[in-house]
N, C-alpha and C positions, 0 to 999 in steps of 0.2 A: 247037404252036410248037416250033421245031429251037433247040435248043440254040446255035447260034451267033447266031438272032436274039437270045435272052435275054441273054446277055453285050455283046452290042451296045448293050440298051437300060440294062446300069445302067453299062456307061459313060459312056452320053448323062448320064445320072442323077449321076453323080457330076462330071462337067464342071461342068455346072447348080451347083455346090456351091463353086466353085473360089472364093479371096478370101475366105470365113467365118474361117479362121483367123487372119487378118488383122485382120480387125473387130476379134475380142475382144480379141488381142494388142494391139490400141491401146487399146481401151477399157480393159485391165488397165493396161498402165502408166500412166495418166492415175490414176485408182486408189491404183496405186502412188506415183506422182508428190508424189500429193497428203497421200497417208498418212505419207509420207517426209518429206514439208516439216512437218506437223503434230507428228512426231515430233521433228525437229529441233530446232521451234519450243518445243516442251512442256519438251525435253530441256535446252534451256540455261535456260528458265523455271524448272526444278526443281535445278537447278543455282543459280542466280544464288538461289531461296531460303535453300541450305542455307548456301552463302558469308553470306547475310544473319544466317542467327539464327547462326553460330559468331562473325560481328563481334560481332552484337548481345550475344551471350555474355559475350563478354570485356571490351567496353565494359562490361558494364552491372557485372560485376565488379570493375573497376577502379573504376570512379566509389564503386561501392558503400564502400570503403576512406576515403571523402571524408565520409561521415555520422558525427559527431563528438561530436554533440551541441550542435550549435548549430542555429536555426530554418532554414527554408527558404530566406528573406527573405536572410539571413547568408550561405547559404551560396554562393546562386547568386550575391550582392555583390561575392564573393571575384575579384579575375581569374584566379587560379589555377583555378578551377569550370571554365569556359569552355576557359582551356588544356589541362586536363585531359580537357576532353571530345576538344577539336581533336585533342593528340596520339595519343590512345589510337584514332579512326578513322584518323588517318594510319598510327600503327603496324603496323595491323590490316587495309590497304587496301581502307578503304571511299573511293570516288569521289564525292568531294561534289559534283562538275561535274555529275554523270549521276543525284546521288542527295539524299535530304534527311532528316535527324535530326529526332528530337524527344526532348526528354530530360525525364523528370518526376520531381521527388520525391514520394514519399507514404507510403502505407502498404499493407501485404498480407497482405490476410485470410486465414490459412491455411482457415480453416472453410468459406468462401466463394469462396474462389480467387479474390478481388475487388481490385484497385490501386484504391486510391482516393487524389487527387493531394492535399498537404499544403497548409493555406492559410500565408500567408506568416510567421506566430507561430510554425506550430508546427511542432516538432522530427523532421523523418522518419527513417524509420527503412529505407526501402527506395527502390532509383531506379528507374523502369522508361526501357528505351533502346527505340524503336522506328526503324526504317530502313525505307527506300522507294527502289527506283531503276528506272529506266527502259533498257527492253530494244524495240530494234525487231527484230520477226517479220523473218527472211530471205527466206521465199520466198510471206508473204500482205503486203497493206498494211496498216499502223498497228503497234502493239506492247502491252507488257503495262508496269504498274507491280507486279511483286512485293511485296510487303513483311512484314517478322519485325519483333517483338518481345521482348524478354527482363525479367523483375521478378529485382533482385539486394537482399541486404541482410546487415547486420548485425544479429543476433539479440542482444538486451541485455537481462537480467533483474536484478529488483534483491533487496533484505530490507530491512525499515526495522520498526523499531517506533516508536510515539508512546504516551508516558506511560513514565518509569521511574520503580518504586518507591527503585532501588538509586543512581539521580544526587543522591535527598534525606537520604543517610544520612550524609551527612560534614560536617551541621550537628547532629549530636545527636540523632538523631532515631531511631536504632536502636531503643531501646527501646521507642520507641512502637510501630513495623511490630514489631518483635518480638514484642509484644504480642499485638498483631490478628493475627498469623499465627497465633501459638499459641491465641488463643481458636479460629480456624478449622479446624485442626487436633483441638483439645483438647489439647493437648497444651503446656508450658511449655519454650519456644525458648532453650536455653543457651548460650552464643555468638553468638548471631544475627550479629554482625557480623563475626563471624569472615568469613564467607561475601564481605566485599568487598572486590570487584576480581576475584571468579574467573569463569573462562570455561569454559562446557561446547558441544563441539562437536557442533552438532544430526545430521549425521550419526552418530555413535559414538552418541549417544544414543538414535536410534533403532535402531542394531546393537545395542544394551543389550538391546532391546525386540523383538527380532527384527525387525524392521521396514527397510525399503530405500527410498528415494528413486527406484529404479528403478519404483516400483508407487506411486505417488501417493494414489490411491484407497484402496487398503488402510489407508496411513498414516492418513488423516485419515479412517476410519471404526474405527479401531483402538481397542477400548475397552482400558484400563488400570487398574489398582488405583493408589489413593495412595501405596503401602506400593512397588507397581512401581517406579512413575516415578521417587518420591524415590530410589530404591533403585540405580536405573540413572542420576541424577544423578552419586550418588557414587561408581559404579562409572567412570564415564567421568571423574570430578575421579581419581579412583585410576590408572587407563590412560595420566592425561597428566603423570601424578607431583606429585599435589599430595594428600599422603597424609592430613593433620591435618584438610583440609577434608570431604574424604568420610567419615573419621572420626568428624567432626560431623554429615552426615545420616545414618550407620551407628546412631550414638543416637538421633538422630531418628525413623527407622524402626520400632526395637525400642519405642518410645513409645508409640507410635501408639494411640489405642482402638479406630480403627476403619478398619483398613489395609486392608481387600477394597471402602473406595467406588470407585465407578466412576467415571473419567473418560473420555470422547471429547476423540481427541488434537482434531480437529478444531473443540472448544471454547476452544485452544491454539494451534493455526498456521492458519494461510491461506495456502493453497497453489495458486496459479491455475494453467493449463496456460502453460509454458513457463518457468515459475519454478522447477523442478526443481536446475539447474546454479545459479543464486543459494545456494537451499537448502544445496546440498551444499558453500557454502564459509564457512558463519553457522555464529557462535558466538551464545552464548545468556548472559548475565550468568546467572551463578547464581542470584544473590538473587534476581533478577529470577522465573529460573524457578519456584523455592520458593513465593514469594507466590503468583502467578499461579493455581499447584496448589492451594494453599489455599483460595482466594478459592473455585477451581473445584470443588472438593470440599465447600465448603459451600455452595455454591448462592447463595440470595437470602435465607439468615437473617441474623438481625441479631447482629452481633459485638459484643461489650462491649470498652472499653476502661479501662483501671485508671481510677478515679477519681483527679482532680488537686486539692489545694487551691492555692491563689493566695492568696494577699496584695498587695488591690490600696489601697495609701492606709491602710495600716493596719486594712484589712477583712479579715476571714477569707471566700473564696469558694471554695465545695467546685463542680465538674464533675465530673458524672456523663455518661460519655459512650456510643451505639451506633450502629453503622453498617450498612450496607445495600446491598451492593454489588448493582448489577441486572444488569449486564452486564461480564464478564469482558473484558482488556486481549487483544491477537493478537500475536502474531508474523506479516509478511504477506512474501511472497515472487511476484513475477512480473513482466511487464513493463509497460513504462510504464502507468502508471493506476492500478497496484496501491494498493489503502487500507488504511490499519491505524487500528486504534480503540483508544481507552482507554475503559478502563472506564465507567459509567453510575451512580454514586453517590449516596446519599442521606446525612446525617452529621447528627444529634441531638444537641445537646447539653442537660442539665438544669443549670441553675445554680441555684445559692442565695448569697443573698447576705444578711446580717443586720448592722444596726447596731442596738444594745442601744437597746432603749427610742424610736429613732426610725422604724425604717420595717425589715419583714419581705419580701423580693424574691425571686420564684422567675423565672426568665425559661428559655425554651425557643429557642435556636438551632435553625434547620433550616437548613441546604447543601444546595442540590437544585443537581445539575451532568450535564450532557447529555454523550453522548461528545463527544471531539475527535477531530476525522480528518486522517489527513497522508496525501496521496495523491501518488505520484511522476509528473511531468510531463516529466522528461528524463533519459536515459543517457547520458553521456558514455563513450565506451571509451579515447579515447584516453588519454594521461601530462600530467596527474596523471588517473585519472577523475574524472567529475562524477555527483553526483546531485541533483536538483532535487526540490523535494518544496513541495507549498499546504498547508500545515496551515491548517484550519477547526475553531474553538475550538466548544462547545457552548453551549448558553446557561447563565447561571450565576445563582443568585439565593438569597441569604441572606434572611431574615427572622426578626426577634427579636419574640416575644410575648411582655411582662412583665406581668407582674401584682405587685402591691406593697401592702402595707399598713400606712399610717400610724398609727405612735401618739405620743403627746401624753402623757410620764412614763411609758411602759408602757403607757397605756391606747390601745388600737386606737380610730381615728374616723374611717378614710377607707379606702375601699378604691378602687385606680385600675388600671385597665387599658389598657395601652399597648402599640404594635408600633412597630419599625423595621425599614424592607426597603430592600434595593438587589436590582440586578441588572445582569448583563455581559451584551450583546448578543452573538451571533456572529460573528466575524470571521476573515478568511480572510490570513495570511500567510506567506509566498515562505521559503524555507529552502533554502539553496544551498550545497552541500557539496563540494571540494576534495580530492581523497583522493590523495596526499596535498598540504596541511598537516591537515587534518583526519583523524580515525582514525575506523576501525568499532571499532560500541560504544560512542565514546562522544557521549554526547548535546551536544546544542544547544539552548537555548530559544527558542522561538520567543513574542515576548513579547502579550500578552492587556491588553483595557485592565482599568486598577486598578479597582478595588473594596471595598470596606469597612466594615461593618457597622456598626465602631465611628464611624465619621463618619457615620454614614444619620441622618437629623434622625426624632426619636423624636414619634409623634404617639400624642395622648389618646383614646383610643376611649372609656370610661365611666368616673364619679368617682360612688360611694356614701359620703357621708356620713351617717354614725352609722345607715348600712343604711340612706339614700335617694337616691336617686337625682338628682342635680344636674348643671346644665348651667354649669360654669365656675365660678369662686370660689375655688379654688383650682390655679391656674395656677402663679401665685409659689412654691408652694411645692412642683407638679411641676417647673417652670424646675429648682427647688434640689437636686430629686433627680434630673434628667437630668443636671446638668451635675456634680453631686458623686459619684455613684454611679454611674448609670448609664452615662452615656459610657465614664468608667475603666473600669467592668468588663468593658463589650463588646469596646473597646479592646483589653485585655489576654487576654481569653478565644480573640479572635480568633487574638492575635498568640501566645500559647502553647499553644492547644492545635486551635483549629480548623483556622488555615491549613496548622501544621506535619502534621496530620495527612492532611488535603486533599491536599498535595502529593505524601505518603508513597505515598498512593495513586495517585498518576499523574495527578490531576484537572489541569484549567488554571484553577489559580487564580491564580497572580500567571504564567503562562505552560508555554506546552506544550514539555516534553521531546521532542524525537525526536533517533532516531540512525541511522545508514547499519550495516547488518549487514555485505551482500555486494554486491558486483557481479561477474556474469560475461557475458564478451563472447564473441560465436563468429562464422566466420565470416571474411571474406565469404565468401557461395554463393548459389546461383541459387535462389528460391523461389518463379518464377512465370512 
């Protein structure tokens, strides 16, 4: 084959070929066409989101400013609600023609990353704002609905305690808590009420302690001596210039028998996550704290209290009295829900009672009292703040076992045994605090129904005369000892030594103490 046939034939050959680069260059830009419109299309789709969540942003932060502490029900009532929302997408230009809102109040589970929306009672604490709008594809048919969301809120912690020993000392009663402190101690309380009215700031007290609110944990696994704590009491009453006071537990300290018991702070405060910032703006009644340590340093033994005589009716009646504390009072710090409890007490009394020649009477008082809880159900941040608080009383139940023995010139011929019991049900009531006209620190009662030993109707469990055993016949002549002795005495047992000491203790016996420590608000910002 010559040479010029072979160049012949892949001209043929390459002729044959002519219009392929055609094809593809159509089929490429079809391709292209198509890749181009999708990009377009995705392009303002991704566009038209981010415009969404920077609305949805700022709405949901604005509204966020609008949680006050009132319920849900409340707030969205408001016309202002509704304007609030209107302006802030108009501000912000979102297109309600082309788009559509949803606005909720509720709450937002940091742990959970969870909104869950507020039912109409209760008080939210966060908004979520969701937006939706509609976009038509340019170069396919139909379009996209985009849509963002945002969760904004107010972070609001509180401090509250329920039970003060230090709100029942400005009826005379020092000496008694002074008492019981010092038996729990061991030690003999000089001044005890020097101590009221002062304020130790829970931060500086745990700076006393080396300890920071920055480290939560640490705090409330923190073991301490008695001989510590008091010791950093009055070092922190010294730091805020109240010299005479801390000079009083400086004595106290150097007292002590037994200054290296341990306490866990966390037997002392309650500290939830996000009650930090509360924490760090609570004061702590001094006395308050003192007791507390005491109680907490002696555990669950039984404190003696100085014996009392009375004179009721011209009767000499000696009280012997011991207590038994089971469960130690808290300090509680965090957000809504936070519980604080008072102590869990047991309170003995022995009585003797003698009228010469007529009738020999030992009777045993028990106080069995359950804690009471005051749990906060609202923050208010705004001017004045609010704190709402359900205090729930514990059950409460006296009962007096007397035993008595008749005699007739001196001579004994009856023996009778007898009990009266009452008891206070549970009951849960609202405590709504104003800050201000209301101050932290100091307490409110929240009032418990009455109750009273000395009125409980006294029934006859067994009657031995002359050491046998009888069913009735002398009635008339218990009638004469309930209503001449007995009632008086209970009466009066109650009202001077068992209730004043009950209270001293923080119990709810004629009603439960709480107070507002702190509130701190922060905020608005976006949490979800």
């Amino acid at each position: 084959m010559t040479l010029a046939h072979r160049r012949g034939t892949v001209v043929a050959a390459r002729r044959g070929e002519s219009g392929a680069v055609l094809v593809l260059v159509a089929l490429s830009l079809s391709v292209l066409v198509t890749a181009t419109a999708f990009t377009v299309d995705l392009g303002r789709i991704s566009t038209e989101r981010r415009n969404l969540q920077k609305i949805a942003d700022v709405t949901a932060l604005d509204l966020s400013r609008r949680l006050d502490g009132r319920t849900a029900s409340q707030i969205v009532a408001d016309p202002a609600w509704q304007a609030a929302v209107d302006n802030s997408l108009d501000r912000n230009g979102f297109d309600e023609a082309t788009g559509t809102e949803t606005v909720a109040l509720g709450f937002w589970n940091v742990a959970t990353e969870v909104f869950t929306p507020a039912t109409s009672d209760q008080v939210p604490t966060a908004v979520r704002v969701e937006l939706t709008t509609s976009i038509d594809y340019a170069f396919a048919p139909g379009g996209a609905s985009p849509s963002r969301h945002a969760v904004a809120g107010q972070t609001a912690a509180e401090g509250h305690q329920v039970g003060s020993f230090a709100a029942r000392l400005d009826s005379g009663q020092s000496s008694l808590l002074g008492a019981l402190v010092g038996d729990a101690l061991g030690v003999t309380v000089a001044g005890y009420d020097g101590l009221v009215g002062a304020q130790v700031s829970l931060p500086l007290l745990l700076d006393e302690l080396d300890l920071s609110l920055g480290d939560v944990d640490e705090v409330l696994a923190a073991d301490v001596t008695v001989a510590e704590l008091i010791q950093a009491e009055a070092d922190v009453l010294r730091r805020q210039g109240d010299l005479a006071r801390a000079d009083l537990l400086d004595g106290l300290v150097l007292a002590l028998p037994d200054p290296d018991e341990i306490i866990r702070l966390d037997e002392l405060l309650t500290i939830v996550p996000g009650g930090e910032e509360a924490a760090a703006l609570a004061s702590i009644d001094a006395q308050d704290l003192l007791n507390a340590t005491a109680l907490v340093a002696n555990g669950t033994n039984l404190l003696d209290v100085p014996a009392a005589n009375l004179d009721v009716g011209g009767q000499a009646v000696s009280v012997t009295t011991s207590v038994q504390v089971i469960e130690e009072p808290r300090w509680a710090f965090g957000p809504v829900g936070t519980t604080a409890r008072t102590a869990q007490a047991t309170i003995t009394l022995e009585v003797r009672v003698e009228v010469p020649e007529v009738s020999d009477t030992e009777i045993t008082v028990t106080l069995q009292a359950a804690s009471a809880e005051a749990a906060s159900t609202a923050i208010g941040c705004r001017t004045p703040q609010t704190l709402d608080l359900d205090v729930t009383t514990g059950l409460l139940s006296t009962r007096a076992d007397i035993s008595t023995r008749l005699s007739l010139l001196g001579v004994p011929v009856a023996d009778v045994a007898l009990h009266a019991s009452t008891s206070a049900p549970p009951t849960g009531t609202p405590v709504l605090f104003d800050l201000p006209p209301d101050l932290f620190g100091v307490p409110r009662q929240a009032p418990t129904p009455a109750t009273s030993i000395g009125t409980a109707s006294v029934v006859t469990d067994e009657v031995d005369l002359l050491g046998l055993p009888i069913d009735g016949g002398l009635d008339p002549l218990v009638d004469a000892l309930t209503t001449t002795v007995l009632g008086p005495v209970l009466t009066q047992v109650e009202a001077m030594v068992l209730r004043p000491l009950a209270e001293v203790l923080g119990l709810t016996v004629a009603g439960a103490d709480v107070a507002p420590l702190a509130i701190a608000c922060t905020g608005p910002k976006l949490i979800g």
